[in-house]
C-alpha positions in Angstrom: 6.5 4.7 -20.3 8.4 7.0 -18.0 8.8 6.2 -14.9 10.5 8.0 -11.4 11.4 6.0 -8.8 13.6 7.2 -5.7 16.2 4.6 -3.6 16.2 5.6 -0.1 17.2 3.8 3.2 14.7 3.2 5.4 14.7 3.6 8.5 17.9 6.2 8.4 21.1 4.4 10.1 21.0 6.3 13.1 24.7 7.0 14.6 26.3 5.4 11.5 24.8 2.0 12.2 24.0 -0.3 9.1 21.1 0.6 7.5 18.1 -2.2 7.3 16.5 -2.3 4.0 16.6 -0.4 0.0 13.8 1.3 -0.3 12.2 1.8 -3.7 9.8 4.6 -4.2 8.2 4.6 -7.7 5.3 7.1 -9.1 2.8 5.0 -10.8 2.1 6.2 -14.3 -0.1 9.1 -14.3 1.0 9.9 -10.8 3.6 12.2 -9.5 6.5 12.8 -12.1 5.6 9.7 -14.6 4.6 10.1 -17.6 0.9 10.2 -18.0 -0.7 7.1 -20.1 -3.0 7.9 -23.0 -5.8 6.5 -20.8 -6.0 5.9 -17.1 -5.0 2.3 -15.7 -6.8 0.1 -13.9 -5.7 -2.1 -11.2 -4.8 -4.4 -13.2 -3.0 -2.2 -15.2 -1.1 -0.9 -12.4 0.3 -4.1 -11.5 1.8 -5.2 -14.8 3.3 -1.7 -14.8 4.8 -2.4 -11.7 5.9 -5.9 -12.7 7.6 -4.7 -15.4 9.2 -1.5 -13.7 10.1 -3.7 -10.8 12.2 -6.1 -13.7 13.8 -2.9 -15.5 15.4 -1.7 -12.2 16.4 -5.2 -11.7 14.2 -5.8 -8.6 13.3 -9.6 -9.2 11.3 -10.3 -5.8 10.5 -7.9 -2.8 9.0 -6.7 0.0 6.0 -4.7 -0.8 4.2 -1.6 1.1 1.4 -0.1 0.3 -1.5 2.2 1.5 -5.2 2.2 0.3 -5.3 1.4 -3.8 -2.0 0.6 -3.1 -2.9 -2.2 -1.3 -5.2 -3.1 -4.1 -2.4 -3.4 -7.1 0.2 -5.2 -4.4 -2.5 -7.9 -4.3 -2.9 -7.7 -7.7 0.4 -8.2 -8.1 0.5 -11.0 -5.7 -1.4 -12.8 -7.2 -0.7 -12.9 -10.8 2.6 -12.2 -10.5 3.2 -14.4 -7.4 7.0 -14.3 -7.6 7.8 -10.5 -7.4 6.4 -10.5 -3.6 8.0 -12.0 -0.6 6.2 -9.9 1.8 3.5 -7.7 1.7 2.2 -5.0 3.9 -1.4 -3.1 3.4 -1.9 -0.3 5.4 -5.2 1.0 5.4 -6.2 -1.7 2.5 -9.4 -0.4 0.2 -12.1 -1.8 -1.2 -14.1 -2.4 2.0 -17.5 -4.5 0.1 -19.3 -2.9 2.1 -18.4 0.7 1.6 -18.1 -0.2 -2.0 -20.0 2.8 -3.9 -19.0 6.3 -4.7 -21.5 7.8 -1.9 -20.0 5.6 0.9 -16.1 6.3 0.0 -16.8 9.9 -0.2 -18.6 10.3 3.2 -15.9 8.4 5.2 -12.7 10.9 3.2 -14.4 13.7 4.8 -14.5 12.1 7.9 -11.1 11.1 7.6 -10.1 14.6 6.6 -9.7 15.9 10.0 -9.0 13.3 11.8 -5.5 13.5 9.5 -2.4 15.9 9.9 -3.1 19.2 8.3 0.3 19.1 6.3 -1.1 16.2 4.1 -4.1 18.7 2.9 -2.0 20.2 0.6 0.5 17.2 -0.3 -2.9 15.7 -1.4 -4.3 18.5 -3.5 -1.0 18.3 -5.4 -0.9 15.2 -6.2 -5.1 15.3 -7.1 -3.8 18.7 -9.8 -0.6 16.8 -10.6 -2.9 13.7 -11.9 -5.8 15.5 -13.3 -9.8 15.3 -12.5 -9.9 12.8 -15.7 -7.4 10.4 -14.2 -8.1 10.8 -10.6 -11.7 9.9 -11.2 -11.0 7.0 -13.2 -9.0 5.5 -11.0 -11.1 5.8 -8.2 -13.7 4.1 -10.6 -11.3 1.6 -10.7 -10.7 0.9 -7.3 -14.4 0.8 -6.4 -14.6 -1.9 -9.6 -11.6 -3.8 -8.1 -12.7 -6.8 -5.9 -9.6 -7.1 -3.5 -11.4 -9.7 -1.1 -11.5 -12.1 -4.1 -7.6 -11.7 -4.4 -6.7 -11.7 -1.1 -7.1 -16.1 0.1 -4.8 -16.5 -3.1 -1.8 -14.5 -1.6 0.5 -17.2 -0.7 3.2 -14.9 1.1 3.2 -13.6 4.6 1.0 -10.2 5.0 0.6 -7.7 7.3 -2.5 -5.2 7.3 -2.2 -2.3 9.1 -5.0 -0.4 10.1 -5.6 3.4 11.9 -7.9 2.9 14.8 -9.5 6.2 13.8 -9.8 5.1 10.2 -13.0 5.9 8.8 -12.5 4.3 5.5 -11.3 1.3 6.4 -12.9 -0.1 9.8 -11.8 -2.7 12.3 -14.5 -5.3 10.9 -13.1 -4.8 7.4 -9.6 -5.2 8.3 -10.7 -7.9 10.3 -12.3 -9.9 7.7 -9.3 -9.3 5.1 -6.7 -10.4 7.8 -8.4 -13.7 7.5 -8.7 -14.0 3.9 -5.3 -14.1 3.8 -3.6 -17.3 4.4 -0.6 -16.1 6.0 -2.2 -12.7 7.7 -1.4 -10.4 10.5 -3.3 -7.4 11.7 -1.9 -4.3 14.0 -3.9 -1.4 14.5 -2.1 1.4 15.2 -3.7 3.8 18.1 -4.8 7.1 17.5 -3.6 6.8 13.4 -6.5 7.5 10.5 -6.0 6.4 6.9 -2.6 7.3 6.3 -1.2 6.2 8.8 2.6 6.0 7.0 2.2 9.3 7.0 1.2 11.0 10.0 2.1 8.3 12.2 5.0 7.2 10.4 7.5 6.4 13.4 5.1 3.9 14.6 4.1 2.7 11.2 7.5 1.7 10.8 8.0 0.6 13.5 5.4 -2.5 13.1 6.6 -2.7 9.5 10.3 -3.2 10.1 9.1 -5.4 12.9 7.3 -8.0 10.3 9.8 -7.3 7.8 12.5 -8.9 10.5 10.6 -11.8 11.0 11.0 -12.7 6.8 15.0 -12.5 7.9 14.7 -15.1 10.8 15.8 -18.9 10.1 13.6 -21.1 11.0 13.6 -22.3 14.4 15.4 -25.6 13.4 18.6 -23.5 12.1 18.6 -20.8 14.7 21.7 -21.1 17.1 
């Protein structure tokens, strides 16, 4: 299987300070400029390809970000393959139960659709053509299948959701109720943001990310000078 993947810094050292984390971007396979599998993944799926990407580039553990189905494969992840993750973050975390059919996930992404950025309509449709109607729809078949609040109470590392206040598709009760599935959750709600909010929010998105991530670096109070 083919994969891309892009090393980045993030955030940018700003006047030549040191820069606070490697950042791996990968494209899942059928997404963006991976090779397309002869049948679309499911979640599970998704996860061992990850697992096994994340051991060819020599990435044994790691902090994890993802947004909506994202959130659904690093829990996946997480779970079966509990030592690749030392942190996770889901922003905008899908499957709510209760919004768990195709009718219910389609009326709240056209409410979200204006409440986003117009530059992410067409950075969307791209990657919707890039992947195919076949593929798209499976996977979205796939998500709705995926039961992420039976995954979440058996992520044993620290978590951060992150939810858009104006997010239609995932609401305050749902991120609520998966913040304390978790046995090591946190939730921050980021004003004003809908779904993607790594992307048209992104300074303060990273901004609460780099914030949890920071707390993973901390020794413990016993050790601290």
């Amino acid at each position: 299987m083919g994969w891309l993947s892009r090393a980045v810094i993030w955030p940018r050292s700003p006047n030549g300070w040191p820069p606070y984390s490697r950042v791996f971007a990968p494209d899942l396979p059928g997404f963006g400029r991976s090779e397309r599998p002869l049948q679309a993944l499911d979640v599970a799926g998704l996860s061992d390809a990850l697992s096994n990407w994340m051991g060819e580039v020599g990435l044994e553990r790691a902090a994890l970000v993802g947004n909506s189905m994202g959130c659904q494969v690093i829990a996946d992840l997480a779970v079966r393959y509990p030592a690749r993750v030392a942190r996770a973050v889901l922003q905008g975390p899908t499957m709510d139960p209760k919004g768990r059919s195709v009718s219910r996930q389609v009326g709240r992404f056209l409410l979200d659709v204006p409440r986003e950025p117009l530059s992410l309509i067409p950075i969307e449709l791209l990657d919707y053509l890039s992947a195919g109607t076949r593929q798209a729809w499976h996977t979205f078949r796939y998500a709705l299948e995926d039961r992420i609040e039976e995954k979440l109470p058996y992520m044993r590392v620290p978590t951060l959701v992150v939810r858009g206040s104006r997010d239609p598709i995932v609401p305050q009760r749902w991120a609520k109720e998966a913040t304390r599935l978790l046995p090591m959750g946190q939730l921050s709600v980021i004003s004003g943001a809908a779904h993607t909010a790594n992307y048209g929010w992104a300074a303060e998105f990273a901004r609460v990310t780099q914030k949890f991530l920071d707390e993973g670096n901390r020794p413990p109070l016993g050790e601290r000078p």
